[in-house]
N, C-alpha and C positions, 0 to 999 in steps of 0.2 A: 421560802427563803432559807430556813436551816436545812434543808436539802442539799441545796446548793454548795452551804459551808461544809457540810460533813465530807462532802464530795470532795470537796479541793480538799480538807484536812485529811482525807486517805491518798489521795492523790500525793499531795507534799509529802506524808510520811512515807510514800509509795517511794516515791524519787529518792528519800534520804536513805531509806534502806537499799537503792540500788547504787547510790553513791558510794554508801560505805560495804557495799559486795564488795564495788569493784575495787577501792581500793586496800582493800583485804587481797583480792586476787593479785592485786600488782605487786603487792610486797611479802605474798607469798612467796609468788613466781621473780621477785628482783632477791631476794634471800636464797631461793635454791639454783638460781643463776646465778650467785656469786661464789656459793659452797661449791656450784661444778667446776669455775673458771680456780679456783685455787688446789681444787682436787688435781685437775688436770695439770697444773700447774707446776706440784708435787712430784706427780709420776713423770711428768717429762724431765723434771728437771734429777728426777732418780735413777730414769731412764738415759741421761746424756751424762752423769756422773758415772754409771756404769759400764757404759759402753763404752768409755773414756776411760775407765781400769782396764777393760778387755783389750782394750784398742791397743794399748799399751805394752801388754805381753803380746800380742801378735805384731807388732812393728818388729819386724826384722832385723834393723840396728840394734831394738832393745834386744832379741833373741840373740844374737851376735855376740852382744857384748855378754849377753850371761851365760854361754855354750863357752868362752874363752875365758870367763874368770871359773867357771868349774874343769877346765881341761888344761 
């Protein structure tokens, strides 16, 4: 009979150590899934503030107007 218990009592411990893998892994992985989504986030939004200053000096009307207040 204490065969039996020792059995389940590894087994149980068996289960609680995979339980707490996994959620170790989930909030790993949900932690540097949210560092990426703000990373990226960052860069685009550095990315569309930038090209939005360039955008700017190459519009034509901007050019225009600043070829004619220097001439």
């Amino acid at each position: 009979m204490p065969v039996a218990n020792d059995a389940s009592r590894t087994r149980q411990n068996f289960h609680k150590v995979v339980a707490a893998s996994a959620i170790y892994a989930v909030q790993v992985f949900l932690t540097s899934f949210w560092a990426l989504i703000y990373l990226v986030h960052l860069w685009t939004t550095k990315v569309c503030f930038t090209f939005k200053h360039v955008s700017n000096y190459l519009d034509p009307v901007f050019l225009d107007k600043l070829f004619r207040e220097h001439n």
